[in-house]
MMTF fields as JSON, N, C-alpha, C and O atoms, coordinates in Angstrom:
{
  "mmtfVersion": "1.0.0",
  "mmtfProducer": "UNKNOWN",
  "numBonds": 347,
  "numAtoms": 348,
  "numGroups": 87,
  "numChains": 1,
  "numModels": 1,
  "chainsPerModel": [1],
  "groupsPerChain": [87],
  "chainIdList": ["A"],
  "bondAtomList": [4, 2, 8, 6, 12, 10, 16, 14, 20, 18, 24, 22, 28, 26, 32, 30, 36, 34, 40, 38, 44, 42, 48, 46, 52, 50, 56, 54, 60, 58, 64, 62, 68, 66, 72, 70, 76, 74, 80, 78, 84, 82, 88, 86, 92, 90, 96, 94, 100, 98, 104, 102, 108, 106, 112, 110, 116, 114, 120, 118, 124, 122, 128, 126, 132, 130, 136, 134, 140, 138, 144, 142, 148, 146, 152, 150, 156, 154, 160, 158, 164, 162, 168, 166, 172, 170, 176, 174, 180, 178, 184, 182, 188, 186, 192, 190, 196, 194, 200, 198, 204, 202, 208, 206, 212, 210, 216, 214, 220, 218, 224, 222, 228, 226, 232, 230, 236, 234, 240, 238, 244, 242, 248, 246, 252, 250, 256, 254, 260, 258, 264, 262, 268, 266, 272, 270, 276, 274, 280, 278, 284, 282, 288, 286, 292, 290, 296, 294, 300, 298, 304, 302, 308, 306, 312, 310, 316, 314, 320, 318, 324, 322, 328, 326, 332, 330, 336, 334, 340, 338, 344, 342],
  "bondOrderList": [1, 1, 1, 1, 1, 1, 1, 1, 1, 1, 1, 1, 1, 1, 1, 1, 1, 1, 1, 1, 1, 1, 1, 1, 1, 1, 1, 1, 1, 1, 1, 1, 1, 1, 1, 1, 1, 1, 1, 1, 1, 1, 1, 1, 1, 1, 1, 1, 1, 1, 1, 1, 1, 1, 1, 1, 1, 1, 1, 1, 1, 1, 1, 1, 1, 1, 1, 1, 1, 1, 1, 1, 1, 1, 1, 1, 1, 1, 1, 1, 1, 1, 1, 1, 1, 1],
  "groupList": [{"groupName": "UNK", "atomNameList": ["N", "CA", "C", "O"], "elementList": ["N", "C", "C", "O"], "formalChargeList": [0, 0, 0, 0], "bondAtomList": [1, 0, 2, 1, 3, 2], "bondOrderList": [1, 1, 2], "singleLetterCode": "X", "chemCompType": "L-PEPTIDE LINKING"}],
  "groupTypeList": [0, 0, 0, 0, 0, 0, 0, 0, 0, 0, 0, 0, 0, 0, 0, 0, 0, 0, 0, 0, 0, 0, 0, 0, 0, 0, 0, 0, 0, 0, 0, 0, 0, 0, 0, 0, 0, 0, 0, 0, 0, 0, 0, 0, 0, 0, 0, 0, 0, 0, 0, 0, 0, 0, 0, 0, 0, 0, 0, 0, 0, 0, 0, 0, 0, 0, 0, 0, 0, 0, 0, 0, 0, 0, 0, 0, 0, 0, 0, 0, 0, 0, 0, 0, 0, 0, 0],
  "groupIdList": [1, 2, 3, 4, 5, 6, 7, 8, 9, 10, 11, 12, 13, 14, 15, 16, 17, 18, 19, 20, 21, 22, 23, 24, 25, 26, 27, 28, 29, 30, 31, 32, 33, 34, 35, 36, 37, 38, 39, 40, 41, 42, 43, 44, 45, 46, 47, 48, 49, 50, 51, 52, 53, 54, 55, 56, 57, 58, 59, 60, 61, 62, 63, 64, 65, 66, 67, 68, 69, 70, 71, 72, 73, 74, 75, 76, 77, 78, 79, 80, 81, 82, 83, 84, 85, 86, 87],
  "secStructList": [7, 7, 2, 2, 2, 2, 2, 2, 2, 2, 2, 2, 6, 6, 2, 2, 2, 2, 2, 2, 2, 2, 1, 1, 7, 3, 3, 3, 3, 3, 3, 6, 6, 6, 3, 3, 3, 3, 3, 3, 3, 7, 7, 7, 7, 6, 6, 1, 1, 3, 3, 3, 3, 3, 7, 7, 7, 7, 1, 1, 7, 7, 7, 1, 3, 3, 3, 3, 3, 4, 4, 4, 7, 7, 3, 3, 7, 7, 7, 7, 7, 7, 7, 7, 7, 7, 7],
  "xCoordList": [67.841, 67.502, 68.203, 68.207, 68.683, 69.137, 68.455, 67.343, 68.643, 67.993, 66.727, 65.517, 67.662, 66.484, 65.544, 64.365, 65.759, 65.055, 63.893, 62.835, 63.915, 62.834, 62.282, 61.109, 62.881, 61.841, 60.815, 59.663, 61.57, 60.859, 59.465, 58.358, 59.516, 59.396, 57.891, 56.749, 58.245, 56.845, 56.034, 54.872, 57.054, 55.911, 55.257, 54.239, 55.679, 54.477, 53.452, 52.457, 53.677, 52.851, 52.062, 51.263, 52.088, 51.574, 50.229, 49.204, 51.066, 50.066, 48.991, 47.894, 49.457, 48.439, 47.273, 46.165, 47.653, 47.107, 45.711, 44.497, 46.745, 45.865, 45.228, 44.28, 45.543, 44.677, 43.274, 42.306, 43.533, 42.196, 41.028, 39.978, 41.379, 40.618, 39.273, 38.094, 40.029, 38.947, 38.221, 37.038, 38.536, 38.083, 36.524, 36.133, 35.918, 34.133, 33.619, 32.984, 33.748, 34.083, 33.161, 33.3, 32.403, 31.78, 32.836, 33.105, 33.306, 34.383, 33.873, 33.266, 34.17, 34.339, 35.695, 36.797, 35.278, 36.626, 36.612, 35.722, 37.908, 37.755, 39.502, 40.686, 38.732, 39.455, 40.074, 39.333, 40.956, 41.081, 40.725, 41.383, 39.857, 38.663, 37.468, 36.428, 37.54, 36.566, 35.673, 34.601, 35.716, 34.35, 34.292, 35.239, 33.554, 33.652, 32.587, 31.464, 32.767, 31.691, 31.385, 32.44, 30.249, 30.574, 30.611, 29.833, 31.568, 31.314, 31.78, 31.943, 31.9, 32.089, 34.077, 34.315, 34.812, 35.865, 36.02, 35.72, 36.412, 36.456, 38.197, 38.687, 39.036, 40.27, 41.497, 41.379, 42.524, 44.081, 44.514, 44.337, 45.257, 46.29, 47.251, 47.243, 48.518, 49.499, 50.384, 51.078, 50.529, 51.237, 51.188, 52.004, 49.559, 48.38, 48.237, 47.807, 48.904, 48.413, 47.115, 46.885, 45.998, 44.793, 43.855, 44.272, 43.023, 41.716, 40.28, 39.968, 39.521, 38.535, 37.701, 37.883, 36.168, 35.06, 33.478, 33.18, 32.907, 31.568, 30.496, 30.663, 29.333, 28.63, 28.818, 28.37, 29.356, 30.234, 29.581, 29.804, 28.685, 27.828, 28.642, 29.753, 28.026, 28.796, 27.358, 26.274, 27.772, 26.666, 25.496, 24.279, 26.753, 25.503, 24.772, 23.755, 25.253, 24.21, 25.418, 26.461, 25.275, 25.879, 26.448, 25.861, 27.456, 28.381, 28.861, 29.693, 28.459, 28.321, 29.577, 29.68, 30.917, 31.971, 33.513, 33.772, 34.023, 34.978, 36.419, 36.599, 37.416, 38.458, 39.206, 39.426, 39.456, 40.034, 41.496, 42.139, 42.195, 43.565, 43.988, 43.425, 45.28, 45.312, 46.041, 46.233, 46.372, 47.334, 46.33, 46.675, 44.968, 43.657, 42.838, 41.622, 43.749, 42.735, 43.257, 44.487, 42.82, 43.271, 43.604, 44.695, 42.021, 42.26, 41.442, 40.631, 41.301, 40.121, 39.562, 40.426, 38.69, 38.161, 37.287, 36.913, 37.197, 36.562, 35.952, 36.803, 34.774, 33.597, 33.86, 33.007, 34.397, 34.088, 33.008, 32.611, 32.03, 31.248, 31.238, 31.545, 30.797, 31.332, 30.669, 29.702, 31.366, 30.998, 29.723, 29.768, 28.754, 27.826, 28.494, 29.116, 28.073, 28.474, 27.64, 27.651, 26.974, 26.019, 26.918, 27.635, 26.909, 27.794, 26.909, 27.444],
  "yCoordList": [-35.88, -34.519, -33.546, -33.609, -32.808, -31.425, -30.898, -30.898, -30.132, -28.774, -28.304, -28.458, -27.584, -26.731, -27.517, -27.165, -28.197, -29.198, -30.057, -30.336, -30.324, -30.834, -29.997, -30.252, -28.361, -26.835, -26.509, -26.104, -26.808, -26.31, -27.553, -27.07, -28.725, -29.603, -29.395, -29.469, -29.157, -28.818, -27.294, -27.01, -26.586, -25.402, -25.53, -24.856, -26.474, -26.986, -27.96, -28.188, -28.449, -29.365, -28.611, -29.349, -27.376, -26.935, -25.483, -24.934, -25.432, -24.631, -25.213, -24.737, -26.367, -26.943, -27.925, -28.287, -28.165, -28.378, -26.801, -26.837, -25.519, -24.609, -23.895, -23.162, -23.975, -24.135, -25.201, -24.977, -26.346, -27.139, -27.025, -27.653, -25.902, -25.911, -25.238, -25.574, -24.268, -23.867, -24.3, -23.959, -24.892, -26.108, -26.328, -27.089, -25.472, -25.671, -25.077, -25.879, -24.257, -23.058, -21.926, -21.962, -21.059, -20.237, -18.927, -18.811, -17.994, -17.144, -15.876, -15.73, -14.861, -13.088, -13.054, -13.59, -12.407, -12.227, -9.974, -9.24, -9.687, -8.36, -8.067, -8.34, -7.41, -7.457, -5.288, -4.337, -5.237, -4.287, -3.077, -2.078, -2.989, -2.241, -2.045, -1.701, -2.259, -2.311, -2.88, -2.383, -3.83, -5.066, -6.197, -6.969, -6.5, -6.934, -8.721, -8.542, -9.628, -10.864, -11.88, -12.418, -12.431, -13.587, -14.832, -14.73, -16.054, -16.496, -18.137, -18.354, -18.811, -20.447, -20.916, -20.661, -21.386, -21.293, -22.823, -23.766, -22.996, -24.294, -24.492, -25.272, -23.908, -24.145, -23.302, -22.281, -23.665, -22.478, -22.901, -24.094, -22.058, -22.7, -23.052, -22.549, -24.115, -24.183, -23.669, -24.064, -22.411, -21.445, -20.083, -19.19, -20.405, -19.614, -17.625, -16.504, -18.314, -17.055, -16.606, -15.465, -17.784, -17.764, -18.565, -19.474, -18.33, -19.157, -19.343, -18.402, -20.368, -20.221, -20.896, -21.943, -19.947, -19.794, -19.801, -19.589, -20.07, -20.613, -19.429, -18.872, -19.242, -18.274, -16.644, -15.928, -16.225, -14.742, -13.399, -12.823, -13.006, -11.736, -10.617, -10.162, -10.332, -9.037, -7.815, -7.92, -6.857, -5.833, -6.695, -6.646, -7.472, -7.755, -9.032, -9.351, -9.796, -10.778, -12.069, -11.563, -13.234, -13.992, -15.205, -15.938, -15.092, -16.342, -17.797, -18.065, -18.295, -19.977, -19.958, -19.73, -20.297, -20.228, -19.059, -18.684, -18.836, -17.871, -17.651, -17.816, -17.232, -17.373, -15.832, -14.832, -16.306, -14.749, -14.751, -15.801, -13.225, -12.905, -12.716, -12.017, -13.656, -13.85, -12.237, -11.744, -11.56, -9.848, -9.072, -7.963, -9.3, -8.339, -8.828, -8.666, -9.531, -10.177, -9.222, -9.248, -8.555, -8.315, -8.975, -9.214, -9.413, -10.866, -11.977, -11.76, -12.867, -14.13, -14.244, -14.449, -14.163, -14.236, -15.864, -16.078, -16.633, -17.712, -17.527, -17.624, -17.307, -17.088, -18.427, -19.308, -18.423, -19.499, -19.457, -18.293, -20.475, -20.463, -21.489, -22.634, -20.472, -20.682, -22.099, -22.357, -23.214, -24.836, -24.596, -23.59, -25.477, -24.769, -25.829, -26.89, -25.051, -26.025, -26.951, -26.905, -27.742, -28.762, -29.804, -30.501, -29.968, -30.506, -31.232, -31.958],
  "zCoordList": [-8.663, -9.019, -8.07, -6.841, -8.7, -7.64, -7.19, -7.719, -5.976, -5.209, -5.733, -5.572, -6.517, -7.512, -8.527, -8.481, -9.143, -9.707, -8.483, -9.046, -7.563, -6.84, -6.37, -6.096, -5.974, -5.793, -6.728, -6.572, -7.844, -9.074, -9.084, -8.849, -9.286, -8.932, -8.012, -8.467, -6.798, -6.24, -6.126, -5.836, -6.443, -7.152, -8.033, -8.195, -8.882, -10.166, -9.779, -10.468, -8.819, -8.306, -7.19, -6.613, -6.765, -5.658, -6.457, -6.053, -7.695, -8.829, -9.386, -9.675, -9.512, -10.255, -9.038, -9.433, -7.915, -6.842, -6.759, -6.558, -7.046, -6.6, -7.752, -7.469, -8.832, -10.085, -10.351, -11.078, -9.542, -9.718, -8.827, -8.966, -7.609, -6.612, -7.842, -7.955, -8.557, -9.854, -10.247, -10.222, -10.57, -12.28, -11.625, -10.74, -12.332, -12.671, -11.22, -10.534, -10.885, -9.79, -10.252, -11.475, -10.005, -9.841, -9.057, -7.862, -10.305, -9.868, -10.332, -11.393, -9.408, -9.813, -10.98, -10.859, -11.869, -12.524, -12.783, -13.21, -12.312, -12.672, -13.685, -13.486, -14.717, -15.523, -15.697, -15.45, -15.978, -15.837, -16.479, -16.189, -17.251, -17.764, -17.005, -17.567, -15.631, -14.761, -14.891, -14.546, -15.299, -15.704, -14.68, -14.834, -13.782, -13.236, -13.179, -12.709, -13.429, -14.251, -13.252, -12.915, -12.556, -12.235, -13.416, -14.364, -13.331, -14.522, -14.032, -12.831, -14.649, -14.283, -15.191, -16.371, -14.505, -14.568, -15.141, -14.409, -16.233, -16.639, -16.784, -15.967, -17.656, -17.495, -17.163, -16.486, -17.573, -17.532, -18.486, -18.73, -19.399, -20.365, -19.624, -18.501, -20.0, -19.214, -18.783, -17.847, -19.588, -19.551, -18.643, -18.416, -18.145, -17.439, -18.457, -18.185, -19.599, -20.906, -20.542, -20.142, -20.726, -20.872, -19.983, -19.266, -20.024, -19.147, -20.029, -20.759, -19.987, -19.974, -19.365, -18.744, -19.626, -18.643, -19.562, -20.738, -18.635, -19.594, -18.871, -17.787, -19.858, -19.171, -19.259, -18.364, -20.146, -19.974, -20.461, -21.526, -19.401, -19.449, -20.572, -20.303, -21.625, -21.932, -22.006, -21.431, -22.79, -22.886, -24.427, -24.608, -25.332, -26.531, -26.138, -26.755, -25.116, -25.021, -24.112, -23.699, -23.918, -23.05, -24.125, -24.921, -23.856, -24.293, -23.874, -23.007, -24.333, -23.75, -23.061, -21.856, -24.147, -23.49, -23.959, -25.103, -23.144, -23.758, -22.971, -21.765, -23.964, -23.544, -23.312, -23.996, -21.874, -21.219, -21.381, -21.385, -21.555, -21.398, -19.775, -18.933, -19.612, -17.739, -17.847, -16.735, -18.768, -18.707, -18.995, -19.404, -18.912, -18.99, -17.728, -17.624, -16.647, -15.505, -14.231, -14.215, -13.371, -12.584, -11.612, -11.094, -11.273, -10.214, -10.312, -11.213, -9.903, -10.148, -8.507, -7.654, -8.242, -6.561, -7.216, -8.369, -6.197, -5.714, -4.18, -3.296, -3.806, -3.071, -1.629, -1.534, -1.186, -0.141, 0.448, 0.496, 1.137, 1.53, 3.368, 3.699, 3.976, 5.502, 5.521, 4.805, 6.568, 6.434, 7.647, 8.355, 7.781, 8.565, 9.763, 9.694, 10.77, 11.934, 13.086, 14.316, 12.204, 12.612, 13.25, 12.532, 14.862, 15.39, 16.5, 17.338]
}
């Protein structure tokens, strides 16, 4: 493989490394209509077009599962939670 071909290579492997930290994740999603959701992050399209998420507060009532536009997302936050330090 060439150069670029093994770059390419592990940026896809380093996305999808950081795409799974997600997967069934408890995430802020703010979308750019100022809506702001906590919601449960189940996938990505591969294309990262789309996502979906289970749980999805709206004003008429809550949606089991539903599929978001990643060009209507502003950002996706994931909540870390400090490791306690029982030492």
């Amino acid at each position: 493989m060439s150069d670029e071909q093994n770059a390419r290579a592990e940026l896809k492997k380093r996305y999808g490394d950081f795409v799974s930290v997600f997967d069934e994740q408890d995430v802020i999603v703010q979308l750019y209509q100022k809506n702001t959701m906590l919601v449960k992050f189940l996938a990505m399209q591969g294309n990262s077009e789309h996502f979906i998420v289970e749980n999805l507060k709206t004003p008429t009532g809550v949606m089991d599962k539903a599929v978001l536009r990643s060009c209507d997302t502003m950002f996706i936050t994931l909540p870390f939670a400090a490791e306690s330090s029982d030492a």
